[in-house]
N, C-alpha and C positions, 0 to 999 in steps of 0.2 A: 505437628502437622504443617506442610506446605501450603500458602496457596495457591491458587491455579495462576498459569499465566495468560493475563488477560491479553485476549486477542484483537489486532487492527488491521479492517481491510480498507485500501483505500481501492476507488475505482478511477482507470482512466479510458477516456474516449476520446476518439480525432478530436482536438484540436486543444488538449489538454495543456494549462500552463506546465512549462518543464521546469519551470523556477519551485509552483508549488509542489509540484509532485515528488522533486527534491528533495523541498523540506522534509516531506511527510516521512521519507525513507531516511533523511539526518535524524529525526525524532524518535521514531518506532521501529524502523527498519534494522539499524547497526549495534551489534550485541555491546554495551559495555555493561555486563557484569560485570568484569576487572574493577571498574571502576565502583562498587558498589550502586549503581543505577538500574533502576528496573527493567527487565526483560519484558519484552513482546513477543509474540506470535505473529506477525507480519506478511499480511498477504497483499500483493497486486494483481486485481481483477478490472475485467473489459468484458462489455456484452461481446466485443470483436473476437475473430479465434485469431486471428492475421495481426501485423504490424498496425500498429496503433500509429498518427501521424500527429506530435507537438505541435503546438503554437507556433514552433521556431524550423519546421522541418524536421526535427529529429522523428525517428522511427522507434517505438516500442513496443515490447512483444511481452504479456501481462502472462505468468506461468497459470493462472484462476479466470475459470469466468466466473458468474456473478454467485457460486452457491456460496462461497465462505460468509457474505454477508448475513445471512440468515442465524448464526451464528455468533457473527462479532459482536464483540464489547464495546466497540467504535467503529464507526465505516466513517471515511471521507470521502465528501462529493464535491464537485466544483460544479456550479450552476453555468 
């Protein structure tokens, strides 16, 4: 028997660190199974449907709004 693969949504809104959000996509977001390390289910949700605006001016467009979290096995929030 398999088990499930647990799922992480992180959310971002204006004014979002891009440094963190980053991370969180270096962490749970990029498949290395190759590597024997565990897989995620990886989502990026925003209450926004539009471009989302970083800390830094970068624009980001979240493919989720917020239902995956109800769901997830981890959500990340930045206060």
């Amino acid at each position: 028997m398999t088990a499930p693969i647990p799922s992480v949504a992180v959310v971002i809104d204006h004014g979002v660190s891009t440094f963190e959000f980053a991370v969180a996509c270096e962490v749970f977001g990029i498949d290395r199974s190759d590597e024997r390390l565990p897989v995620f289910d990886f989502a990026i949700c925003s209450p926004s449907a539009g471009p989302v605006r970083g800390e830094t001016g970068l624009q980001l467009i979240a493919p989720h709004r917020l239902e995956p979290l109800a769901e997830a096995d981890l959500v990340i929030v930045r206060r």
